[in-house]
N, C-alpha and C positions, 0 to 999 in steps of 0.2 A: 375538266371542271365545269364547263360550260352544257356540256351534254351529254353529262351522264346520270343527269333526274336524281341526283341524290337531296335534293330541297335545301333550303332556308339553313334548316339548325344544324344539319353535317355540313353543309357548305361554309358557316358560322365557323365550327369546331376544328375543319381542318384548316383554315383558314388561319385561326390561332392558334395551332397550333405549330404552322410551319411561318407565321409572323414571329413566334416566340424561339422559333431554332434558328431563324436567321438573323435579329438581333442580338440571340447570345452568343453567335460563331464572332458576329461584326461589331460586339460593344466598345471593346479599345480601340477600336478603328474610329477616326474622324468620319465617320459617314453620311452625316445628317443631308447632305445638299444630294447624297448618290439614294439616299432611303424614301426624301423628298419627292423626287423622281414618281422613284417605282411605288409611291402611295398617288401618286397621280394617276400612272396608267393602271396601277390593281382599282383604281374607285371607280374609273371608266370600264374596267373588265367587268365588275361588279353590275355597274349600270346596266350593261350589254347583258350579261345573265338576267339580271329584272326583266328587261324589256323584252326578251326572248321568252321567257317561264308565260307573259303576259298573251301570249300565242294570237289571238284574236282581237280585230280593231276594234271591237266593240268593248270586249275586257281594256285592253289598252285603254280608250278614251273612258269608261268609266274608273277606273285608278288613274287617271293622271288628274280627273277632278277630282277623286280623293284628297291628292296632293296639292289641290288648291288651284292648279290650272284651268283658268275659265272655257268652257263650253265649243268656242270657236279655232282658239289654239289644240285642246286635243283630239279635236278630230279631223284638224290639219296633220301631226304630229302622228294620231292613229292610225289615219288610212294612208303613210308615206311610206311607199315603195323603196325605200333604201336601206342598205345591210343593218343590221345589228349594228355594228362597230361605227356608223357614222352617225345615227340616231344617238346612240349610248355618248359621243361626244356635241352631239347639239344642242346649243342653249338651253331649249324647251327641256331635257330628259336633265343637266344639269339642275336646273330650277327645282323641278317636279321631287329628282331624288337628290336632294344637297348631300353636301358632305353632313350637315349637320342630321338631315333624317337616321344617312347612313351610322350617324356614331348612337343615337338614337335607337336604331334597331337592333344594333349591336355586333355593329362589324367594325373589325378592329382594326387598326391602323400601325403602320412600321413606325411612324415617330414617337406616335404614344407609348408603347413599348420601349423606344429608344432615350428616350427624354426619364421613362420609371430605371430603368439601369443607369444613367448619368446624375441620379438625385441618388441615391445610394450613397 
């Protein structure tokens, strides 16, 4: 999922797609605190895909001011030598792509799903 260049809106689709087949296997199941979880580490995988797509420090530190980040933090943040996976959980890439941008763009979440099946 990470590295196979299929962009934004397939990564969107299959995304809800297999968000939507694992709440409907798990809906009778008390799951929320196990769903909880793994919408924490899929929003930081997500991250980790952004930050990666962003390829270049210069692209980086210009989108992280998109996202409001001042000047000096993203190009601390852009020109930082460390993996994918520890950026995607550091404060700054937190901030930059909240959860809130991420429901905003339109990636979807296992509780939301799980929360529309227990209002039923």
């Amino acid at each position: 999922m990470r590295s196979n260049g299929m962009g934004y809106a397939k990564r969107k689709e299959a995304l809800t797609n297999a968000i939507r087949g694992w709440v409907s296997y798990f809906r009778y199941a008390d799951a929320k605190g196990n769903l909880q979880a793994i919408d924490e580490w899929l929003r930081r995988r997500i991250r980790m895909c952004i930050w990666k797509s962003w390829k270049n420090p210069k692209t980086r530190i210009r989108n992280l001011m998109r996202c409001g980040m001042e000047k000096w933090r993203a190009c601390k943040c852009g020109y930082s030598d460390k993996g994918y996976w520890a950026v995607a959980g550091s404060g700054i890439m937190q901030v930059a792509v909240s959860n809130r941008n991420l429901a905003r763009a339109g990636y979807p979440t296992l509780l939301g799903y799980y929360d529309r099946y227990h209002r039923m």
